[in-house]
C-alpha positions in Angstrom: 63.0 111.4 75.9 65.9 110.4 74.2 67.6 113.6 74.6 66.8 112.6 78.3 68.0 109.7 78.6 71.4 110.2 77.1 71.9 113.3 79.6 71.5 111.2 82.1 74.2 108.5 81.0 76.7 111.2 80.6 75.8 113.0 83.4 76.5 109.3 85.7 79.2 108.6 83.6 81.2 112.3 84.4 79.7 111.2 88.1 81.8 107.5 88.2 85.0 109.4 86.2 84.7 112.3 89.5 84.4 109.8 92.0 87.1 107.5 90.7 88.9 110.6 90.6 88.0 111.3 94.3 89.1 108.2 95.4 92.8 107.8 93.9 96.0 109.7 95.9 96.7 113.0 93.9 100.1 112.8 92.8 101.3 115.1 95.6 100.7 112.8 97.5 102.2 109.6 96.1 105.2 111.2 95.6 105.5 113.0 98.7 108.4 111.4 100.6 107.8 113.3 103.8 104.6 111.6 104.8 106.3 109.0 107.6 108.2 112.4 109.1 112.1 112.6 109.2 112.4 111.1 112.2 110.6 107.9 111.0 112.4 107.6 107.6 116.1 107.8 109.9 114.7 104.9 112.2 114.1 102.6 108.8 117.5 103.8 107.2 119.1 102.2 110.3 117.4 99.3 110.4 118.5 99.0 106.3 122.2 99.9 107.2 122.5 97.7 110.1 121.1 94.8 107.9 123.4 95.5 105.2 126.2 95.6 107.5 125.4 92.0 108.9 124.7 91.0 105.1 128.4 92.4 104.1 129.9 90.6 107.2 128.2 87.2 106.3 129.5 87.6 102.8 133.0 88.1 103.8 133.2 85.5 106.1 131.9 83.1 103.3 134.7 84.4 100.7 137.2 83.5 103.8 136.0 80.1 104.3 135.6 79.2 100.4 139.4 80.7 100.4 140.6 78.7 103.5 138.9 75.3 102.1 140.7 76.1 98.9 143.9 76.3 100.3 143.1 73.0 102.4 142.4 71.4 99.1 144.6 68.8 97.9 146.6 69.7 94.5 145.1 67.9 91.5 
């Protein structure tokens, strides 16, 4: 019966290794970068570049204020 018995553990381990197995993305398809579709991916690359584009002119108007308020500063 112990010949059994230990079948059966391995045989409903190998069963929770296939399911867990079953249940995880293959690695085609985590790494497939086409999923969203092209025409997706473009619409969220604009949205990235038109917020880096507000983020680079917020910089450079800080850098031209901090320039102007050190020029306004009294010598020490």
């Amino acid at each position: 019966m112990s010949s059994t018995n230990g079948h059966d553990t391995s045989m409903q381990a190998a069963l929770a290794v296939a399911e867990a197995a079953a249940s995880r993305p293959s690695p085609a398809d985590r790494f497939n970068i086409d999923r969203e579709g092209p025409a997706k991916r473009a619409g969220k690359l604009r949205a990235l570049q038109q917020r880096f584009q507000k983020l680079n002119e917020y910089c450079d108007e800080t850098v031209a204020e901090i320039r102007a308020s050190l020029e306004r500063a009294p010598p020490r």
